[in-house]
BALOBA-1460 file (C-alpha; in Angstrom, 3 decimals):
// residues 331
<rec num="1" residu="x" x="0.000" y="0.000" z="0.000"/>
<rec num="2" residu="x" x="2.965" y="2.108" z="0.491"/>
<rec num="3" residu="x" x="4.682" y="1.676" z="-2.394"/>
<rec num="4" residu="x" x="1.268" y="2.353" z="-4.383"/>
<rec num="5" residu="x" x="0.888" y="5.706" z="-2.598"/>
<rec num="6" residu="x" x="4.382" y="6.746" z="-3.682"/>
<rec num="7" residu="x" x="3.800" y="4.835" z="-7.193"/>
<rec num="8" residu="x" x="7.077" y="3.031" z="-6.068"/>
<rec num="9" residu="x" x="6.974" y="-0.906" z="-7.952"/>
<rec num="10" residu="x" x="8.721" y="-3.788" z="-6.233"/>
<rec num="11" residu="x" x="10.737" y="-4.173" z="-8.757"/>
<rec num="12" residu="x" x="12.642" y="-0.857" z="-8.022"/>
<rec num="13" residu="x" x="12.304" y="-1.517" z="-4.154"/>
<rec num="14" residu="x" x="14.392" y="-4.569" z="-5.017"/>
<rec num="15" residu="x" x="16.532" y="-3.034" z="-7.267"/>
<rec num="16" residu="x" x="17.589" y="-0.598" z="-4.626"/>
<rec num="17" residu="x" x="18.206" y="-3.168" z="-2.175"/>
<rec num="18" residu="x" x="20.546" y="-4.732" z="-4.569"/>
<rec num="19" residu="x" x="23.014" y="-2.059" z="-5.368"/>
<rec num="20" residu="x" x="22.773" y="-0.776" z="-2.055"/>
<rec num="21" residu="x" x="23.530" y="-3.779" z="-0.182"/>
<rec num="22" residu="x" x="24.495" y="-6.618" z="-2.415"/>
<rec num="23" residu="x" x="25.847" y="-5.311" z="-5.679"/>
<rec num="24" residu="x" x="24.749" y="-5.263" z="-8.921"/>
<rec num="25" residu="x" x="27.115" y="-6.415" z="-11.146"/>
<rec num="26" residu="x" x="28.251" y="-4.271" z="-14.036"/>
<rec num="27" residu="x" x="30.826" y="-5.744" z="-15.947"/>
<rec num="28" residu="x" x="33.324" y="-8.439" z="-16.198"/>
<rec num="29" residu="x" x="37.168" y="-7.634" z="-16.329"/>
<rec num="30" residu="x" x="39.108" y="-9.825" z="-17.968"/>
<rec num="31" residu="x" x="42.587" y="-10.463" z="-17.081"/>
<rec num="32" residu="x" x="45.019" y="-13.306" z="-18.738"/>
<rec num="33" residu="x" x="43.004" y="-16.388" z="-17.952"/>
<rec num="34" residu="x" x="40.951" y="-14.669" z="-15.183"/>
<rec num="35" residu="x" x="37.786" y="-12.864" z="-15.011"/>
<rec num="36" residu="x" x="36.530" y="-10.640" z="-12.298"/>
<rec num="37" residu="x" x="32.852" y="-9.245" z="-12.042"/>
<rec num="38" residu="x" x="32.595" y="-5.669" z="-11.368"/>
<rec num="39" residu="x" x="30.307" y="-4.711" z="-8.289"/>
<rec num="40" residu="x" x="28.603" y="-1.361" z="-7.486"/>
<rec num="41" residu="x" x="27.241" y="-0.926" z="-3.944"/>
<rec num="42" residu="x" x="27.539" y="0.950" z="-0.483"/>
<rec num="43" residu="x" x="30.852" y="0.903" z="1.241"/>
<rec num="44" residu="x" x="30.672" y="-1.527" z="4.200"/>
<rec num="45" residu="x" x="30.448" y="1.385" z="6.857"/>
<rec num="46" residu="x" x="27.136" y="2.284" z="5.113"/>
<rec num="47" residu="x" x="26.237" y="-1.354" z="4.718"/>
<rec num="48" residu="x" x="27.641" y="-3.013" z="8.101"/>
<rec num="49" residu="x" x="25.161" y="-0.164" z="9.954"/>
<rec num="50" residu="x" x="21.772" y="-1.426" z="10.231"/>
<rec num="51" residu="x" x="20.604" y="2.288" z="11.716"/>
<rec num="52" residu="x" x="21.910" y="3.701" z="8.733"/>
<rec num="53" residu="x" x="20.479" y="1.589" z="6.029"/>
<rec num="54" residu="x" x="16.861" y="3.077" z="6.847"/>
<rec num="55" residu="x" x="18.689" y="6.031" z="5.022"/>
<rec num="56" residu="x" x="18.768" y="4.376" z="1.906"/>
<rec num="57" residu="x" x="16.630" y="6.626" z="-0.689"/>
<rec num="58" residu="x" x="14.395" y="5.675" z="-3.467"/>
<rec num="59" residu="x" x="13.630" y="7.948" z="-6.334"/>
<rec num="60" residu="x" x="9.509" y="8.069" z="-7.186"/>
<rec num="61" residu="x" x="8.229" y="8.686" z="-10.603"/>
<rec num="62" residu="x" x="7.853" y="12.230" z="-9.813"/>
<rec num="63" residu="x" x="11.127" y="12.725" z="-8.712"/>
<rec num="64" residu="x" x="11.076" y="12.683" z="-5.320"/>
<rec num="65" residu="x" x="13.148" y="10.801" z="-3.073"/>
<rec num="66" residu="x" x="11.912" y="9.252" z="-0.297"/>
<rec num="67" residu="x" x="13.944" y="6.597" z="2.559"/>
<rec num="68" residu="x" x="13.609" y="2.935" z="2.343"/>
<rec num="69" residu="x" x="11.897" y="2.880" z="5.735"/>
<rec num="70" residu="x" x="8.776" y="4.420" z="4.148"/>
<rec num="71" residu="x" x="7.932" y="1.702" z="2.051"/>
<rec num="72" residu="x" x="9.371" y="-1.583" z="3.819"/>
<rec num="73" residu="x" x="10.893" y="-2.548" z="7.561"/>
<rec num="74" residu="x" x="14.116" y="-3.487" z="8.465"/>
<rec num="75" residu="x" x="15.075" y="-6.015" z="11.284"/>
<rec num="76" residu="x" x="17.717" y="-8.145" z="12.018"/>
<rec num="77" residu="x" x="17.080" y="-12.082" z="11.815"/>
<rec num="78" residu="x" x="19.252" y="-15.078" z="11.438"/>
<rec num="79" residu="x" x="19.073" y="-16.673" z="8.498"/>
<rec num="80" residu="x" x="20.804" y="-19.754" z="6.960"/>
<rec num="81" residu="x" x="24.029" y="-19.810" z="6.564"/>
<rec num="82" residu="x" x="24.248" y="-21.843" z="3.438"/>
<rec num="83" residu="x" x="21.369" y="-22.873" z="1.069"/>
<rec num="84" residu="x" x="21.707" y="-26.442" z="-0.238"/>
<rec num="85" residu="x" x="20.300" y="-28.841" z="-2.147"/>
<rec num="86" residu="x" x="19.784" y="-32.173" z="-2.984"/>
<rec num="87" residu="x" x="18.598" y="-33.324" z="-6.528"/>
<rec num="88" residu="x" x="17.158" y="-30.461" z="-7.247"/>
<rec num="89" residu="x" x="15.279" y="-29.584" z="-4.585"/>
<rec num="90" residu="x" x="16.267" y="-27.378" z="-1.094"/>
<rec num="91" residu="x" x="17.605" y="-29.101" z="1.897"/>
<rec num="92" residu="x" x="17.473" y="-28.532" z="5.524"/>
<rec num="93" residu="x" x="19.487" y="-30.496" z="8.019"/>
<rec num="94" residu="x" x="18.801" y="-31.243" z="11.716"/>
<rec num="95" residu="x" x="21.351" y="-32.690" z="13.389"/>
<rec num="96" residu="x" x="21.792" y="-34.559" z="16.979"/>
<rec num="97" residu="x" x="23.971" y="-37.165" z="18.199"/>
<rec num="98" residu="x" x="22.550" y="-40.113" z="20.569"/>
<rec num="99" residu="x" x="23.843" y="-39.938" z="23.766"/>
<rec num="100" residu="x" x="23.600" y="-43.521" z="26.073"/>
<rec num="101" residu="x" x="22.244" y="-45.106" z="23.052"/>
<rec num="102" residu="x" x="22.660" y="-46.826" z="19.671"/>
<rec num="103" residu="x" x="22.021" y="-45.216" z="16.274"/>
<rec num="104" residu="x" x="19.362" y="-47.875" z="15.389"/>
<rec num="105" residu="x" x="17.427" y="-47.334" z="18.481"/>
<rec num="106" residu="x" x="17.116" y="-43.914" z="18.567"/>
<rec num="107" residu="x" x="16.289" y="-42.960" z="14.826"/>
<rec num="108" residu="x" x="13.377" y="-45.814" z="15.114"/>
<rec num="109" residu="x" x="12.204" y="-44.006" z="18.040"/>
<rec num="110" residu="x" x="12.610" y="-40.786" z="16.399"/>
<rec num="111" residu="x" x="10.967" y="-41.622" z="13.552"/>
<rec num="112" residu="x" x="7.985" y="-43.380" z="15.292"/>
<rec num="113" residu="x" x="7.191" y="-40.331" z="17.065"/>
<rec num="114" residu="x" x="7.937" y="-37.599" z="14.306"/>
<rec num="115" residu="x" x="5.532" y="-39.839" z="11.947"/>
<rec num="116" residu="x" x="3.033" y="-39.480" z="15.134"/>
<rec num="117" residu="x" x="3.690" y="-35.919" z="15.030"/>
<rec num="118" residu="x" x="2.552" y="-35.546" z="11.214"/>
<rec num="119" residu="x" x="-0.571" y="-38.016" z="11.446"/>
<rec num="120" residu="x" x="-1.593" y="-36.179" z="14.059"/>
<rec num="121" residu="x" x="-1.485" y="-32.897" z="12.330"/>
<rec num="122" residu="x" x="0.220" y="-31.943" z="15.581"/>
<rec num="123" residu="x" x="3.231" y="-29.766" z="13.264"/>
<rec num="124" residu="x" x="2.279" y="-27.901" z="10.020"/>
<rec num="125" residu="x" x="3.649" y="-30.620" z="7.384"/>
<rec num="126" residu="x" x="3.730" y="-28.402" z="4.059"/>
<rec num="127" residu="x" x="2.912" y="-30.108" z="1.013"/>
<rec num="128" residu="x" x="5.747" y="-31.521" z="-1.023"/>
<rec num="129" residu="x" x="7.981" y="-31.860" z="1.973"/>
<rec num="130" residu="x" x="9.892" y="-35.330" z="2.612"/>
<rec num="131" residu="x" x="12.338" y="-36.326" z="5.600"/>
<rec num="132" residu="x" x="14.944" y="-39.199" z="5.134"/>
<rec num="133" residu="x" x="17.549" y="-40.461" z="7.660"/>
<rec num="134" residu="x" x="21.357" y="-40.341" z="7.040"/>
<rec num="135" residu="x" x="25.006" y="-39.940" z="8.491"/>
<rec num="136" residu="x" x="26.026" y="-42.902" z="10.831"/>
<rec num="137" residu="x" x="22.683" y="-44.138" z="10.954"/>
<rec num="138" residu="x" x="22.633" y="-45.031" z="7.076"/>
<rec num="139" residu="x" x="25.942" y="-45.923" z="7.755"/>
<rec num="140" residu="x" x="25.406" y="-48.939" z="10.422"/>
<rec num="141" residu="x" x="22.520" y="-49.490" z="7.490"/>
<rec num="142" residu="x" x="24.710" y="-50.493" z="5.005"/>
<rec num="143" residu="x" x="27.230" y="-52.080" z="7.270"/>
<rec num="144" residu="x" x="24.899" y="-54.412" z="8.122"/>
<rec num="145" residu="x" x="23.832" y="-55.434" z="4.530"/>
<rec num="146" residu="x" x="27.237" y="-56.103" z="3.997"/>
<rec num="147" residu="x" x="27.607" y="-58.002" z="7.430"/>
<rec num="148" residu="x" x="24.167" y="-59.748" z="6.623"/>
<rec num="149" residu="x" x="26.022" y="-62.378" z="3.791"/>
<rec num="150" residu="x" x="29.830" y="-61.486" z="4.717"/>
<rec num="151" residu="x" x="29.226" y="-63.241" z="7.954"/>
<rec num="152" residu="x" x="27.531" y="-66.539" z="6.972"/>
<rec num="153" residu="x" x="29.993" y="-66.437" z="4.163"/>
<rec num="154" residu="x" x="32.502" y="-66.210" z="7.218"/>
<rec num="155" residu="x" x="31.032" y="-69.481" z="8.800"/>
<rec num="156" residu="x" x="30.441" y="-71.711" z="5.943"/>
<rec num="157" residu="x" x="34.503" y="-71.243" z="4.805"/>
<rec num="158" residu="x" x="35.846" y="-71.593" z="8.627"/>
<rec num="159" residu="x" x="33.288" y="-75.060" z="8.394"/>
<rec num="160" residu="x" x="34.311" y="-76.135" z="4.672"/>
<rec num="161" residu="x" x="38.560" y="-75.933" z="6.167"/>
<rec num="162" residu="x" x="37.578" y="-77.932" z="9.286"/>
<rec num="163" residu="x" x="35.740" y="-80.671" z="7.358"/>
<rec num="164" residu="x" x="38.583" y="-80.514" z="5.021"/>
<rec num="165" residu="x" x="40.496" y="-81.366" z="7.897"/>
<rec num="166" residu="x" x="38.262" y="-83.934" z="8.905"/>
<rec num="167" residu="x" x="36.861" y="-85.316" z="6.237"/>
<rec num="168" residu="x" x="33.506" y="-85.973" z="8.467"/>
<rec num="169" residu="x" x="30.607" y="-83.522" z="9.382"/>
<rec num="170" residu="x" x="30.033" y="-84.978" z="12.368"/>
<rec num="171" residu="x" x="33.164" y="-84.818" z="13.666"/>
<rec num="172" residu="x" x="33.059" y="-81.027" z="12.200"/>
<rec num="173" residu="x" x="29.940" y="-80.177" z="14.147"/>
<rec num="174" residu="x" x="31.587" y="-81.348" z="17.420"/>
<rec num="175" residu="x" x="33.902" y="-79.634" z="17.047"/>
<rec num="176" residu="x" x="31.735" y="-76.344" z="16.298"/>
<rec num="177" residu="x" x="29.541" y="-77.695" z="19.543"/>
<rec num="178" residu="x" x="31.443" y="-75.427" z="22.005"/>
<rec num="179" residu="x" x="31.212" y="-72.197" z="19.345"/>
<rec num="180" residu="x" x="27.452" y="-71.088" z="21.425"/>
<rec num="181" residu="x" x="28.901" y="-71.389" z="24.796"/>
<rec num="182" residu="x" x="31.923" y="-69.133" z="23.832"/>
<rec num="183" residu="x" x="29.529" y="-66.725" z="22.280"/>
<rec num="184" residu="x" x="27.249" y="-66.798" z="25.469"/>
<rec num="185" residu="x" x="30.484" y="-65.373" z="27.444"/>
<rec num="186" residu="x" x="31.151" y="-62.905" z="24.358"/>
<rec num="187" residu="x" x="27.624" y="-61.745" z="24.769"/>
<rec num="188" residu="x" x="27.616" y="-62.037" z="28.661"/>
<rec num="189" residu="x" x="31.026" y="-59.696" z="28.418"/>
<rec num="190" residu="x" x="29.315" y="-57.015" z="26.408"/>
<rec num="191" residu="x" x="26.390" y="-56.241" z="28.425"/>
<rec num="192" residu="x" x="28.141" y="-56.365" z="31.773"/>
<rec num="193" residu="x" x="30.981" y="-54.478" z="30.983"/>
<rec num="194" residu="x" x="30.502" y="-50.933" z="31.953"/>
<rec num="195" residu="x" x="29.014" y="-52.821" z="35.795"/>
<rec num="196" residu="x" x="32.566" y="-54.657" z="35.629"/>
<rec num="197" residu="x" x="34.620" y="-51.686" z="34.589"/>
<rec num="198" residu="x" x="32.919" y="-49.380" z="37.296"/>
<rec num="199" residu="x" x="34.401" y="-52.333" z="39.922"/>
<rec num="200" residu="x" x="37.609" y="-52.499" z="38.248"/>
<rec num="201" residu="x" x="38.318" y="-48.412" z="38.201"/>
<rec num="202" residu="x" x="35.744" y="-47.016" z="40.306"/>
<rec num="203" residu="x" x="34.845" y="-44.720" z="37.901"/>
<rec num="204" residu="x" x="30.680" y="-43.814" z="37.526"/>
<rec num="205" residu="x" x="29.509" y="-46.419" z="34.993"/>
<rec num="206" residu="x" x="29.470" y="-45.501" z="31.747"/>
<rec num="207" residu="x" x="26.625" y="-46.153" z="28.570"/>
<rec num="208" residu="x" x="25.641" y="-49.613" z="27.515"/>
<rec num="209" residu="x" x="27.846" y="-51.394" z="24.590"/>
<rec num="210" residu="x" x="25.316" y="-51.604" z="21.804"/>
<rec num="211" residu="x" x="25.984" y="-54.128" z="18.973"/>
<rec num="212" residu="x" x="28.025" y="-51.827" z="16.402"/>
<rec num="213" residu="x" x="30.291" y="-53.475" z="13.971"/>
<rec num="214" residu="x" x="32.875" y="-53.690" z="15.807"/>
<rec num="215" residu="x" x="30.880" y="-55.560" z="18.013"/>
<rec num="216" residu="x" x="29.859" y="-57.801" z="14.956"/>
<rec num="217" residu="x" x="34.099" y="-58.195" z="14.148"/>
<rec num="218" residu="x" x="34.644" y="-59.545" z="17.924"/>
<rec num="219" residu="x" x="32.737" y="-62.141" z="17.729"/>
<rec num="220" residu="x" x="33.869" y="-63.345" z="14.222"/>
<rec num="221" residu="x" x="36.906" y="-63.412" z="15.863"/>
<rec num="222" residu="x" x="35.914" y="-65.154" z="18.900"/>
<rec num="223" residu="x" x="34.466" y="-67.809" z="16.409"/>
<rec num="224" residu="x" x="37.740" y="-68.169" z="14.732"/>
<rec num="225" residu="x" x="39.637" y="-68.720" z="17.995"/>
<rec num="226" residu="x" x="36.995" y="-70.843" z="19.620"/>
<rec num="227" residu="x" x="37.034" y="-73.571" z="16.464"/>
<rec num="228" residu="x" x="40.679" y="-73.341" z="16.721"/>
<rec num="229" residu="x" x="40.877" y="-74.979" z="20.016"/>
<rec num="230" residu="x" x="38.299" y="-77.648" z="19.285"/>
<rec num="231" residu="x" x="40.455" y="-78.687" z="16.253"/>
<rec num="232" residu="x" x="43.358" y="-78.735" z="18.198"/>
<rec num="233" residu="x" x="41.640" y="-81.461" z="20.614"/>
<rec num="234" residu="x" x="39.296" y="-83.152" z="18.164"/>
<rec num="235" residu="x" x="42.095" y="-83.968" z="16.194"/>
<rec num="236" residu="x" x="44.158" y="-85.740" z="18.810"/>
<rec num="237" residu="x" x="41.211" y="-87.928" z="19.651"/>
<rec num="238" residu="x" x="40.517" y="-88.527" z="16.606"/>
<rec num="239" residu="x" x="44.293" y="-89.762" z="15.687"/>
<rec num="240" residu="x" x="44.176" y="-91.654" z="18.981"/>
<rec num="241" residu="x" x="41.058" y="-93.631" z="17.951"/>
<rec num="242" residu="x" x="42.010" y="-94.581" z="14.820"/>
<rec num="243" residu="x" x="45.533" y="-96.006" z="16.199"/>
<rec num="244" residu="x" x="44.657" y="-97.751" z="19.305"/>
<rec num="245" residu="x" x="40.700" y="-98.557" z="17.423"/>
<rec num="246" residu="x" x="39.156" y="-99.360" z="21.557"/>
<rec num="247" residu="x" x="36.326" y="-101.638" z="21.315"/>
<rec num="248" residu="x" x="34.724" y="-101.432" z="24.647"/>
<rec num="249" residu="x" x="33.203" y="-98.201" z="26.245"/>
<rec num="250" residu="x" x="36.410" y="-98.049" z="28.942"/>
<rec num="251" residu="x" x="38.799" y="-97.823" z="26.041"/>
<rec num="252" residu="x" x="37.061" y="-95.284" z="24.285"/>
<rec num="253" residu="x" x="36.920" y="-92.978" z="27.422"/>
<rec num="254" residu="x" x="40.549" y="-93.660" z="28.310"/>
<rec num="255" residu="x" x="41.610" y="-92.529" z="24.852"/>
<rec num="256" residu="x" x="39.729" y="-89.411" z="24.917"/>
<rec num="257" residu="x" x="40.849" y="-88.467" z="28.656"/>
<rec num="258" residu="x" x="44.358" y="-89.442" z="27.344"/>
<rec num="259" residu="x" x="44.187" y="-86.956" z="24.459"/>
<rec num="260" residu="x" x="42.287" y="-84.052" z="26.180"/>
<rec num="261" residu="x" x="44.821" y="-84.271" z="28.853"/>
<rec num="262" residu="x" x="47.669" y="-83.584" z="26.742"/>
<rec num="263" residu="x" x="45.866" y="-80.945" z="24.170"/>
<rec num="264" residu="x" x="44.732" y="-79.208" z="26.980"/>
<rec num="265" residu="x" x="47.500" y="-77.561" z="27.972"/>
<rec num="266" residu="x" x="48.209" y="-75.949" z="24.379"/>
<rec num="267" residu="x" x="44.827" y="-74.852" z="24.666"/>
<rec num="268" residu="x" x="44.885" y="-73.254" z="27.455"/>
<rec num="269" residu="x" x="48.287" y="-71.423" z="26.695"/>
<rec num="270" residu="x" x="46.530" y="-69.696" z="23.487"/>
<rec num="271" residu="x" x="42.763" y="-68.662" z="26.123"/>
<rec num="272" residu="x" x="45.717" y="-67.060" z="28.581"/>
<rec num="273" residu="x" x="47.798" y="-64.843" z="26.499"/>
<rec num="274" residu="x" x="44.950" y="-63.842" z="24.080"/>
<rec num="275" residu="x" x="43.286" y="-62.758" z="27.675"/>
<rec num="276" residu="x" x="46.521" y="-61.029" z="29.094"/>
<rec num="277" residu="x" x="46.891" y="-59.456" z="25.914"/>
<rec num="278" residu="x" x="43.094" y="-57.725" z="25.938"/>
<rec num="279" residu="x" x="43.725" y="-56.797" z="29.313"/>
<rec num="280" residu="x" x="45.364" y="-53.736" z="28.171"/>
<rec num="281" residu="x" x="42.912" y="-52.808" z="25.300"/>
<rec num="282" residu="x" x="39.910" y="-53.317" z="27.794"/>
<rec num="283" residu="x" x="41.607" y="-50.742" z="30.071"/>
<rec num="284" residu="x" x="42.876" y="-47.883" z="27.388"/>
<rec num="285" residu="x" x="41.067" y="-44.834" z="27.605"/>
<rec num="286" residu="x" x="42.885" y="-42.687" z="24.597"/>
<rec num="287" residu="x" x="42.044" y="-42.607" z="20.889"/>
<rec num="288" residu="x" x="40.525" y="-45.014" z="19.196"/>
<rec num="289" residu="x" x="39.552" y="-47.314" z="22.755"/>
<rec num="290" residu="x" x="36.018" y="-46.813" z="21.484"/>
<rec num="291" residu="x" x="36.324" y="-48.754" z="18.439"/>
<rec num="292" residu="x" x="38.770" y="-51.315" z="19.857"/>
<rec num="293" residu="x" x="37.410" y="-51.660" z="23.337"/>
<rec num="294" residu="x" x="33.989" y="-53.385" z="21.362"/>
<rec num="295" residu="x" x="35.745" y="-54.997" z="19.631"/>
<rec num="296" residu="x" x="37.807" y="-56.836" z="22.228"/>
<rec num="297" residu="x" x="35.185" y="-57.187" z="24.879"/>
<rec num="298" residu="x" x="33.295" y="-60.538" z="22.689"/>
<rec num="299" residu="x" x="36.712" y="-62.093" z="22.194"/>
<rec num="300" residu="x" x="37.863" y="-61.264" z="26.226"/>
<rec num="301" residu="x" x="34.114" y="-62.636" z="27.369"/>
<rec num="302" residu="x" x="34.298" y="-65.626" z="24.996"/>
<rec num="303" residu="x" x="38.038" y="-66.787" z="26.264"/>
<rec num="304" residu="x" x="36.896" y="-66.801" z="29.674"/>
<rec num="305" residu="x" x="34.453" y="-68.741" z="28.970"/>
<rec num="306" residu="x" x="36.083" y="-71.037" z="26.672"/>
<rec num="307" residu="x" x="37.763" y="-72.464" z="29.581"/>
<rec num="308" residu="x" x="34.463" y="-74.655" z="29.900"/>
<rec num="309" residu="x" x="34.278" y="-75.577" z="26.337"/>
<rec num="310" residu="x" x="37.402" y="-76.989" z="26.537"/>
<rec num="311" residu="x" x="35.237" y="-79.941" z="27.951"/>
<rec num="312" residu="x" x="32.231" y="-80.099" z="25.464"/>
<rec num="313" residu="x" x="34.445" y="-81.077" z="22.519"/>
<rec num="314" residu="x" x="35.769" y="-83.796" z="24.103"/>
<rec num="315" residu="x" x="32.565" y="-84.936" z="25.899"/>
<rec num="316" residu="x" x="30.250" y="-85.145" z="22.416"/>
<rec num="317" residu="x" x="33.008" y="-86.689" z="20.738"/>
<rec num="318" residu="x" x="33.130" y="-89.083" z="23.745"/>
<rec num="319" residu="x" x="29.721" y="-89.861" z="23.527"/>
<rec num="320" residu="x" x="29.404" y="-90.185" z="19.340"/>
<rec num="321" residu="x" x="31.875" y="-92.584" z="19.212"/>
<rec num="322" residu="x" x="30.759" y="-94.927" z="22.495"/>
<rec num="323" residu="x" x="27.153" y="-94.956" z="19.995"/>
<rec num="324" residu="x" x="28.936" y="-95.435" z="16.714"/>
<rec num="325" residu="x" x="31.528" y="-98.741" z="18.536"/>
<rec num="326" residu="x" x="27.347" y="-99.931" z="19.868"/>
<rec num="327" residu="x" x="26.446" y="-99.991" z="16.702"/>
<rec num="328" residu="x" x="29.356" y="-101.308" z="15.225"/>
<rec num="329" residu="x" x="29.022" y="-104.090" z="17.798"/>
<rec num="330" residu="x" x="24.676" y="-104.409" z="16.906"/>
<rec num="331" residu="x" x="24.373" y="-103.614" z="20.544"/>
């Protein structure tokens, strides 16, 4: 209504606001290889003083000249600081970090109750807008795609070398039979560890571990370690029975107390320094403990552990081969 009195357009409001403040470019200098646009506007005292920009004048048809403040207001705001966009269409990011909680977790939660928010017309949704989810949440996304076949890939070639070793799946699933106990202590370690460490250093007790990759890596490891020392036992038996061939029930027990008593010490020598050598990675507090420390905690919880699967190899090969000399025998 202003500008309408003063028969003042928008278009020369704007144009005004341009030289005076932005700079309306001119020309174009060229120099060598270089070009440089040429600029007219207010020097920055004018422009760097909002009291002064009210001063600015604009020339009506008639040729009067009247201030800016006459036909618009002038305030201070914050505004963005950089205008982006994605495909073709303007971005805006909100950004938070979880705090005593996985990325997962929260972003379901997050998005549960902003989808609430929108169905329940409880924020003004504009038409046309969209919301997707990404930094370290798509992140553990794709890592776990890629875990999703890497791993099973994992188990099927650690099974495929043992039965190669072998050359029986029975005697390859006995000697995978103490693999879930191991990963019970893995999984034991990794929940109670921030209880344990608050015991250990008396410090107050710090977030949950939440399964990360790193996580996911530990107990691949664990797995690896945990089939190592069945093969190591599983293989003495084995080469035991086939020399000596028992025939009653006795003989087959003394053979495999024979062989686990003299594989067990081997074993137990590769469970003690892989623990001694954790110790120090479980207790490191500088850069990069928070990648390593989950990734150490399923191996550390899984050797202590293995200590009692030490026994199940033995034990179920014990028993298969007491029902395999039966039936040899048509007991």
């Amino acid at each position: 209504d202003r500008m309408a009195h003063y028969g003042v357009s928008v278009a020369q409001v704007n144009n005004v606001i341009e030289i005076a403040l932005g700079g309306k470019r001119l020309t174009t200098t060229v120099e060598g290889r270089e070009r440089y646009p040429v600029r007219v506007r207010y020097e920055r005292e004018l422009r760097d003083n909002l009291e002064e920009l009210g001063d600015v004048l604009i020339t009506t048809p008639s040729g009067a000249q009247i201030p800016i403040t006459e036909v618009a207001d002038i305030r201070s705001v914050v505004g963005p600081a950089a205008i982006r966009g994605v495909n073709g269409q303007l971005v805006g990011y909100v950004m938070f970090n979880p705090v005593d909680i996985d990325e997962t977790t929260l972003i379901e939660r997050v998005q549960e109750r902003v989808q609430q928010a929108i169905d329940n017309k409880e924020v003004d949704w504009p038409k046309g807008y969209s919301y997707r989810w990404v930094g370290q949440y798509k992140e553990a996304q794709r890592a776990n795609q890629r875990l999703s076949f890497i791993i099973p890939i994992a188990l099927g070639v650690i099974f495929l070398l043992v039965f190669l070793h072998f050359r029986s799946a029975s005697t390859t699933l006995f000697v995978f039979s103490g693999v879930p106990l191991g990963a019970a202590g893995g999984a034991l370690m990794v929940r109670y560890w921030p209880w344990m460490q608050h015991l250990i250093t008396g410090d107050p007790q710090g977030p949950p571990i939440y399964v990360t990759v790193a996580v996911i890596v530990g107990f691949i490891a664990l797995l690896g370690v945990l089939v190592e020392d069945g093969v190591v036992i599983g293989t003495y038996i084995q080469q035991l029975y086939d020399k000596r061939k028992p025939q009653s029930r006795a003989e087959i027990r003394r053979v495999v107390v024979e062989a686990g008593s003299r594989r067990i010490r081997p074993s137990l020598m590769t469970t003690m320094t892989t623990i001694i050598a954790l110790v120090p990675v479980l207790l490191t507090t500088g850069r990069g403990s928070d990648v390593m420390q989950p990734m150490a905690l399923p191996v550390f919880g899984g050797m202590c552990i293995e200590l009692l699967t030490l026994f199940v190899v033995p034990t179920a090969m014990c028993a298969w081969l007491e029902a395999r000399g039966r039936r040899d025998r048509g007991e």
